[in-house]
N, C-alpha and C positions, 0 to 999 in steps of 0.2 A: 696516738699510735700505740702506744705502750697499754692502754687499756683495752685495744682490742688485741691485741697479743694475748692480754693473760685471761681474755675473755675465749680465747680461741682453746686455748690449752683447758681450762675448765671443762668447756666444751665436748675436747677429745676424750680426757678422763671420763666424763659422764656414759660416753659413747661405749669406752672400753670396761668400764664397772656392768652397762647393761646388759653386753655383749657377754662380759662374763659370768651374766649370773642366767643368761640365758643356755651357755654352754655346761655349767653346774645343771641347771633342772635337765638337759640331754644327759647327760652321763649319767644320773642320777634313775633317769628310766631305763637308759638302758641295763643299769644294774641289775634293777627289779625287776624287770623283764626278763633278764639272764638268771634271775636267782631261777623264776616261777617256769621258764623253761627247762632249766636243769635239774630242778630238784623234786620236785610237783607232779610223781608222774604216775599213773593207775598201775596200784597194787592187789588192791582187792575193790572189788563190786558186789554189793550187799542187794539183794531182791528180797523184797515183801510183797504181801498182797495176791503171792499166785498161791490157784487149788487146781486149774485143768490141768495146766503146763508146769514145769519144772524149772528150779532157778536156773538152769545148766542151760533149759531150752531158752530163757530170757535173756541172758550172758550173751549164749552165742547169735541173739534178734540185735541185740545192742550194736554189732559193729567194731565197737569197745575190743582192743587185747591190750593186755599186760604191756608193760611200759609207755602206753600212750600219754600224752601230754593230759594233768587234769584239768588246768586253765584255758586250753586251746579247744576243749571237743567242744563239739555243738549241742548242745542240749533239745533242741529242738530236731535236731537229722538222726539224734540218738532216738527222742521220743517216735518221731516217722518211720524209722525202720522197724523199730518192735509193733507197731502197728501195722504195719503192711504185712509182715511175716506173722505174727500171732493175732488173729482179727477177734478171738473171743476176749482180748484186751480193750476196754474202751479209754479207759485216763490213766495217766502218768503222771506221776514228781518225779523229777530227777536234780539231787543238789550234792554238792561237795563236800567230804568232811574231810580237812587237812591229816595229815601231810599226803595222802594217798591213798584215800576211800574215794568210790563213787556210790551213792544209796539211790536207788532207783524201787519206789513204791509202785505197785501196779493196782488197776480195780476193775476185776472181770466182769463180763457183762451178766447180766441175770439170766434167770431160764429162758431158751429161745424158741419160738414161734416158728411153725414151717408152713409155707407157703408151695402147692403145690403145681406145677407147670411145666407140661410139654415130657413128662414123665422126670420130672427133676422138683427134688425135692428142696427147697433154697429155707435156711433156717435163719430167721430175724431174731436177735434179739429185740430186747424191751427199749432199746435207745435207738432203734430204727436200722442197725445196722447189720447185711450181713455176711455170716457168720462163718457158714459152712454149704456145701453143696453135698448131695449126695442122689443117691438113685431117687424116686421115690417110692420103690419097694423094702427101702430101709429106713423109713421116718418113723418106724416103731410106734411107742406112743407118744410122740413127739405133738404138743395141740398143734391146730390146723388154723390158718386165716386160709378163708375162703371166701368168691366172690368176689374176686378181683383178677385184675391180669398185671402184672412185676413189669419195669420197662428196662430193657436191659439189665437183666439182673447182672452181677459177678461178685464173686467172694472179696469184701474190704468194702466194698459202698453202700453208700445208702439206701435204704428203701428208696424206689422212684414205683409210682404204681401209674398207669397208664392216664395220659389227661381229663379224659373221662371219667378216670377216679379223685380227683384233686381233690376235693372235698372229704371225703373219705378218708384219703391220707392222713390229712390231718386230726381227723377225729381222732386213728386207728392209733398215732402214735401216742396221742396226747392222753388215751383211755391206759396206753403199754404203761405208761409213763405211771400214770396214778394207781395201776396196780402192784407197779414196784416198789413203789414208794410206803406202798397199804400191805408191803410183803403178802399180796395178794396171787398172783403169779402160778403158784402150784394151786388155785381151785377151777384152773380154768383151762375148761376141756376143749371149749376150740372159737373163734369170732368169725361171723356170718356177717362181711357187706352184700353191697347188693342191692338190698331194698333202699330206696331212694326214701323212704318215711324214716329209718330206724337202723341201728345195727343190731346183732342178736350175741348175744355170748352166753354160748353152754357152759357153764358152773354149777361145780360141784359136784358133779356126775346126778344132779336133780332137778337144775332149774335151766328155762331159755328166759335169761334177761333181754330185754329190748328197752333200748338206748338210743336216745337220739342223737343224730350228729350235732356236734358242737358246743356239747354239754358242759357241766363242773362236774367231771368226774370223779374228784376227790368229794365232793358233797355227793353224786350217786351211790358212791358205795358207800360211803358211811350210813346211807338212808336204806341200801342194799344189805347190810348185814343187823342191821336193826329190824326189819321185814325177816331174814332165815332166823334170827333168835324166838320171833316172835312163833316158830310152826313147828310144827310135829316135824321129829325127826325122819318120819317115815313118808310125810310129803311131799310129794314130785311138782310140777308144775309149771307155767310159766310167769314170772312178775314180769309186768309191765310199768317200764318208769319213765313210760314218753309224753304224760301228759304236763299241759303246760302251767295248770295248776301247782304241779311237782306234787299229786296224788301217788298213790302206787298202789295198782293193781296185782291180788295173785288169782290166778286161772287154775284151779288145783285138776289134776289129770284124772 
């Protein structure tokens, strides 16, 4: 009887050590908690990365004012606002430098492509997205995708080009794609779908390239500026680089 006594009492000590060490780690958060609530709170916001907009314009995309919590904001509802509100933003970092920095890097989209429809001028960037709406009596010399019909266009989404262009779509981005990448972008005066054999893109204010859907575009152009080094400056013409050989044709005008 005695040894379950002092088995009992063991017992309850064990109980009340765990209990207490489990009230230690609560108080313990809640400290930390209180410290990173109290103390922790946006002072200043740093932008990089912007040339259209202004840091003052990204500040005030962010959501973000002065004394908000730095631990609490959402990094992600911050990233979605400044995108919904500035659509020529495509990527974001957003991270925390103590005691009360937020650094928010931005990286604008590259030269955008204008799409024209219904007398509305819809400007794509090179990452499919777009950008800007305008008359199409003001697309300037903004290049041209043509030969196609946009499905529901609106400013913040993405290319959708109508079901009957699927194929195409895809070409068209994945060609934007490798022309950014080739800082290629400013030689190209406008892309012609369309034609179900080829797409066409007027470059360099001298040549009609024709390109087939579904290509390596990063390997066309590379085979593409190896063919204009190879010509007279003063030559116009069209290359063709749809065969499946991967010949390349020039048609001089």
């Amino acid at each position: 009887m005695a040894k379950r006594r002092h088995s009992n009492r063991r017992h309850r000590r064990g109980s009340f050590g765990f209990l207490y060490k489990v009230l230690s780690m609560l108080v313990i958060c809640g400290a930390v908690v209180a410290a990173l609530t109290l103390f922790f709170r946006v002072d200043t916001i740093v932008v990089t990365g912007e040339e259209r907009y202004t840091e003052a314009e990204v500040v005030s995309a962010t959501g973000v004012a002065t004394g908000d919590n730095l631990f609490l904001l959402n990094k992600f509802a911050v990233a979605n606002s400044i995108l919904a509100e500035l659509p020529y933003i495509e990527e974001i970092r957003i991270n925390r430098k103590l005691p009360d920095t937020l650094l928010i890097d931005v990286k604008e989209c590259g030269t955008p492509l204008a799409v024209i429809q219904d007398g509305i001028a819809w400007l794509v960037s090179p990452g499919g997205k777009i950008v800007e709406q305008r008359p199409a009596a003001e697309a300037g010399e903004t290049s041209l995708i043509s030969g196609c019909t946009l499905l529901a266009p609106s400013v913040g989404s993405q290319l959708a080009l109508a079901t009957e262009y699927a194929g195409e779509q895809q070409s068209l981005l994945a060609l934007l794609s490798a022309l950014e990448d080739a800082a290629l972008l400013d030689q190209v005066d406008g892309i012609r779908l369309g034609d179900l054999s080829s797409l066409v893109m007027e470059y360099g204010g001298r040549f009609s390239v024709e390109l087939p859907y579904g290509a390596d575009y990063p390997r066309k152009l590379r085979a593409l500026q190896k063919v204009i080094e190879s010509l007279e400056s003063n030559q116009t013409g069209t290359i063709q680089m749809t065969w499946d050989s991967g010949e390349v044709h020039f048609i001089e005008n």
